[in-house]
Every structure is written in structure tokens, then in C-alpha cells.
C-alpha positions in Angstrom: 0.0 0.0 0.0 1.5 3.6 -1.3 1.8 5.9 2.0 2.4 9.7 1.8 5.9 9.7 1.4 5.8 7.6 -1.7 3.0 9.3 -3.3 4.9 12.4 -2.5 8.0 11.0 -4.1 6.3 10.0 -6.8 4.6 13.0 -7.5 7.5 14.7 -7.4 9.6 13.0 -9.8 6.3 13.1 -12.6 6.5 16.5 -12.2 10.3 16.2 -12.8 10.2 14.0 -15.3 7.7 16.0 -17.5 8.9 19.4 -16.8 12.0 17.6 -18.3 11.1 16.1 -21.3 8.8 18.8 -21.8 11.0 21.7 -21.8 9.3 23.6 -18.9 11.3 24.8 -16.4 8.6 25.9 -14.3 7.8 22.4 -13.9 11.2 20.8 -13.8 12.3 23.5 -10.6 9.2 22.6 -8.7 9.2 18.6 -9.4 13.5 18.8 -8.1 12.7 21.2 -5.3 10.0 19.1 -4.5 11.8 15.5 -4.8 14.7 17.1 -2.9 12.9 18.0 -0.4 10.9 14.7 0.3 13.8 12.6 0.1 15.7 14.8 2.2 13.1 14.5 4.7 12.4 10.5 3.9 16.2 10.1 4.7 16.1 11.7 7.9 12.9 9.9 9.1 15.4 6.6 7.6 18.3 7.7 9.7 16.3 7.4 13.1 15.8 3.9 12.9 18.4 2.2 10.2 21.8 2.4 10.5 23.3 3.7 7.3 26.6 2.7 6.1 28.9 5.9 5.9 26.2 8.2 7.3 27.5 9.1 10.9 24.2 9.6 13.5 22.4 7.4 11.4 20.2 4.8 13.8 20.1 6.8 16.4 17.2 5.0 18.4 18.8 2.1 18.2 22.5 3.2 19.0 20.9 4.9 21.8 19.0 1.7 23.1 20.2 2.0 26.7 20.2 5.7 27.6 16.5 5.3 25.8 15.4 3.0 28.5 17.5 4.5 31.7 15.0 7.4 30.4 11.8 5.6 30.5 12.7 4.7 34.0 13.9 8.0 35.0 10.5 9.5 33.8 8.0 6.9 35.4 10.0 7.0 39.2 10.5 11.0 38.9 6.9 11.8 37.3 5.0 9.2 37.9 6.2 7.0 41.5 7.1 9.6 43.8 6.7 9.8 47.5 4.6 12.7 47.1 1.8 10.5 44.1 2.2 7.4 46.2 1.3 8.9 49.3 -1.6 10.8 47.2 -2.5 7.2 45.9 -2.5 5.4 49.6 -4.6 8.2 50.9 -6.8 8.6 48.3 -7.5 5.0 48.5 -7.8 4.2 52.4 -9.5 8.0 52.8 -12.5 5.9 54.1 -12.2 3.0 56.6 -15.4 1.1 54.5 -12.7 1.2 51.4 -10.1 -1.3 53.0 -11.9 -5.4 53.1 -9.6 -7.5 53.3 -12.0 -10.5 53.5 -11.4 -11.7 49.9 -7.1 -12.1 51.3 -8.4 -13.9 54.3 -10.4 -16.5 52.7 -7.6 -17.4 50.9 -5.1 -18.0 53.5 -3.9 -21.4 54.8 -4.3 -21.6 58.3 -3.9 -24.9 59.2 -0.4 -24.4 60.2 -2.2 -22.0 62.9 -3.9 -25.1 63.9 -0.8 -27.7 63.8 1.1 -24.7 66.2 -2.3 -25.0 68.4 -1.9 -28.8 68.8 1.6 -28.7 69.4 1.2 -26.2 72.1 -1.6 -28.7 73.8 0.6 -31.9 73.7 3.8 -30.0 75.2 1.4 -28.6 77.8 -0.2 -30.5 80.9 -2.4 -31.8 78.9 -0.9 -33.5 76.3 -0.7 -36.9 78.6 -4.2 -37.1 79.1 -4.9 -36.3 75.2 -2.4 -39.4 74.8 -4.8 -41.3 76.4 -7.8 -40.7 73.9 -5.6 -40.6 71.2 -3.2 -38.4 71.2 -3.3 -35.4 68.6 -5.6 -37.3 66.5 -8.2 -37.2 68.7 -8.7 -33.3 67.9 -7.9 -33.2 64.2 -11.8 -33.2 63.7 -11.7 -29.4 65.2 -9.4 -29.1 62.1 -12.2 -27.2 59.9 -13.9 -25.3 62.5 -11.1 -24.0 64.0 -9.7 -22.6 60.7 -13.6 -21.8 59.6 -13.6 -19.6 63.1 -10.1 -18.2 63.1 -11.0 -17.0 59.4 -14.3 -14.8 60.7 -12.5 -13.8 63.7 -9.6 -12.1 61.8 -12.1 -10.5 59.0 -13.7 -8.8 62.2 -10.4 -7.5 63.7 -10.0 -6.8 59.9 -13.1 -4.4 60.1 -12.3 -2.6 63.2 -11.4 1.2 62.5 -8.5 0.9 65.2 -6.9 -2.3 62.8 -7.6 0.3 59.5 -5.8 3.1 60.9 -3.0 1.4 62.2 -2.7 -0.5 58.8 -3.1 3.1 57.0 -0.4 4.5 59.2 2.1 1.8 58.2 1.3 2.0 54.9 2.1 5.6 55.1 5.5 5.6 57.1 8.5 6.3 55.5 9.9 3.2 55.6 7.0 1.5 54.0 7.1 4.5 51.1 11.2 3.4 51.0 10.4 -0.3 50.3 6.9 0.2 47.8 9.1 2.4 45.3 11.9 0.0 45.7 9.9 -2.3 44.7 8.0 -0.4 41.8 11.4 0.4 40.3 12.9 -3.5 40.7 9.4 -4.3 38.6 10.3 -1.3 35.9 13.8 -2.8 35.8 12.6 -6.0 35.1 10.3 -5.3 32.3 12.9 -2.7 30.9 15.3 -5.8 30.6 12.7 -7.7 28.5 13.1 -5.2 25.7 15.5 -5.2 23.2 16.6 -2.3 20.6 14.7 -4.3 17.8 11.2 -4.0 20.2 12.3 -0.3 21.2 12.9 0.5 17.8 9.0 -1.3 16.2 7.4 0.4 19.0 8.9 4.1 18.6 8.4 4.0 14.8 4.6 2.2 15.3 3.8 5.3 17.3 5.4 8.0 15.2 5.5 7.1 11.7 2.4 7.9 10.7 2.8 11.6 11.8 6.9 11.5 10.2 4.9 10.8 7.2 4.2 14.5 7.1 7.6 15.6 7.6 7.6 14.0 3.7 4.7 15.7 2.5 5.8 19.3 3.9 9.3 19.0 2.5 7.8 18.1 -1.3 5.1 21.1 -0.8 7.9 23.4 0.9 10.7 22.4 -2.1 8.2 22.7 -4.9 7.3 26.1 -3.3 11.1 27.4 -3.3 11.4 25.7 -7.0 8.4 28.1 -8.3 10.1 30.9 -7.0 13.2 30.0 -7.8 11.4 30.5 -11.5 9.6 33.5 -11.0 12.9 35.1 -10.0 15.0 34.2 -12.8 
């Protein structure tokens, strides 16, 4: 499929070629101009992601692979995951102690290690010789499922208490806890960043611009056929 800078090319060379073979000079001036211009433009838009033999600054994305991503990283911790928008973030978000359930975490945590801990306590204690009588620790593994079902809706109701909130917000909110959540948020950056590689820096940058660099083409034909018409007029 012809995109604008070929049609421009194009265009410019018919009006080249026939103001050639045609004798008009008019024509000829504005179809060079033009062509100059475009493929001055096209080679520039060229150079920023190819590397061109002999052309020095030529693949420039590219060639600048790692400074391009040490800027990505640079711009999301020092715009975007500051201590300042995290804290906004945290507060905005735990503003109102209904906002916080953790009820969906809860229900998802094992706690039958609570209840091995609770058994080994037992036997140690001055019990555990009569429970060996009936059994031993067998004997209460049937408590196994209410005990965890218990300890589950007892921890979602400490959960829910506005003293357990605003402690939990206060952590959240201490410096140290700031210190270790953009840690984190940059060893995540990192690790994407290190997933890219100039080929998939270089696709993505000329996916997003290259349809607006198409211009750059257009202009220069329009601007160089311009200056080639007067280039005319004044002789």
C-alpha cells in the first residue's frame, strides 16, 4: 500500500520528469525542489531507525538503546512514583475505613499451620498426657475445619475494626514502608525494561510516530516545490 511519502516522491519525480522532457522549467524546478525535499526529509525519518553505512548519526534509536530505557525509568520513578503521588494514591485509596476489606485475602489463606502450632502447644502442655490417652493429637484433628472456619471470621472482624484500619493506614504511610513500595515499583520497571530489546524499542517508537513522520515527507515536497516556483519567478 502507497503511504504519503511515496505518493509524495512520486509526485515529485512526474513533475520532474515532464517538466524535463517537456522543456518547462517551471515544472522541472518545482518537481526537483519538490523530490529534494521529500527525500531529504524521507532520509532523515530513515536515519532514526536504520543504521546507514557511511552516514555518521544514522540509527540513532537504536544506538541509543540503553540511555533510551534509563530514560523511561527516569521519567515513570521521577513523574509518575514519587513519594509525594504514592502517598496521594495510599490516601486517596484508604481515605474511608469502609474502602479497606480484606475479607477476599483472608479467605484465601492457609491456616492450618495456625492449627498444627495449636496442637503442638496442647501436647507439650499438661495436657498433652491425658490427650495421649484418647488418642493423642488425632483425637482433635476433627476441630481441624472449624477451628480454621472460626479463626477466618474472627480475623475478618479485627479486619473491620477502625483501630486495625488506621494502624494498617499508618504503616502504609510511614517512610519506611514509602522506601520499600518504590523500591519495589522500580525492581518491577527494571525487570520489564530488561525484557526489551533495541529491535522491540525500535518497532514500538516508529509504530507510534510514523504515521505523523509521514508528514515531515509531505511538507518537504510542498515546501521544495514552493522554493522551486520561485526559484522560476525570480530568474
Amino acid at each position: 500500500m502507497l503511504n504519503k511519502s511515496m505518493i509524495t516522491n512520486l509526485i515529485s519525480l512526474l513533475l520532474l520528469a515532464v517538466g524535463y522532457y517537456m522543456q518547462q522549467n517551471t515544472l522541472y524546478y518545482i518537481g526537483l525542489f519538490a523530490f529534494s525535499g521529500a527525500l531529504t526529509n524521507w532520509l532523515a525519518i530513515h536515519m532514526l531507525f536504520e543504521k546507514v553505512p557511511g552516514l555518521y548519526g544514522s540509527g540513532v534509536i537504536p544506538a541509543r538503546f540503553e540511555e533510551f530505557k534509563a530514560s523511561i525509568k527516569h521519567l515513570m520513578m521521577e513523574q509518575f512514583f514519587t513519594k509525594s503521588n504514592v502517598d496521594k494514591f495510599l490516601s486517596k485509596e484508604m481515605a474511608s475505613a469502609t474502602n479497606i476489606n480484606l475479607e477476599p485475602v483472608i479467605n484465601k489463606i492457609d491456616l492450618s499451620p495456625a492449627f498444627d502450632s495449636l496442637v503442638e502447644v496442647i501436647m507439650n502442655s499438661q495436657f498433652g498426657g491425658m490427650l495421649a490417652m484418647m488418642g493423642g493429637s488425632e483425637a482433635i484433628q476433627p476441630m481441624r475445619e472449624p477451628f480454621i472456619e472460626k479463626m477466618k471470621i474472627s480475623i475478618t472482624e479485627i479486619s473491620q475494626q477502625d483501630q486495625f484500619k488506621n494502624a494498617l493506614k499508618e504503616e502504609l504511610e510511614s517512610p519506611e514502608m514509602m522506601d520499600d513500595i518504590q523500591v519495589t515499583i522500580e525492581e518491577i520497571i527494571d525487570q520489564r525494561l530488561n525484557e526489551l530489546t533495541p529491535k522491540m524499542v525500535k518497532e514500538m517508537v516508529q509504530d507510534m510516530i510514523k504515521k505523523h513522520l509521514g508528514w515531515l515527507v509531505v511538507w518537504g515536497g510542498i515546501f521544495g516545490g514552493v522554493i522551486g516556483l520561485l526559484s522560476t519567478l525570480i530568474q
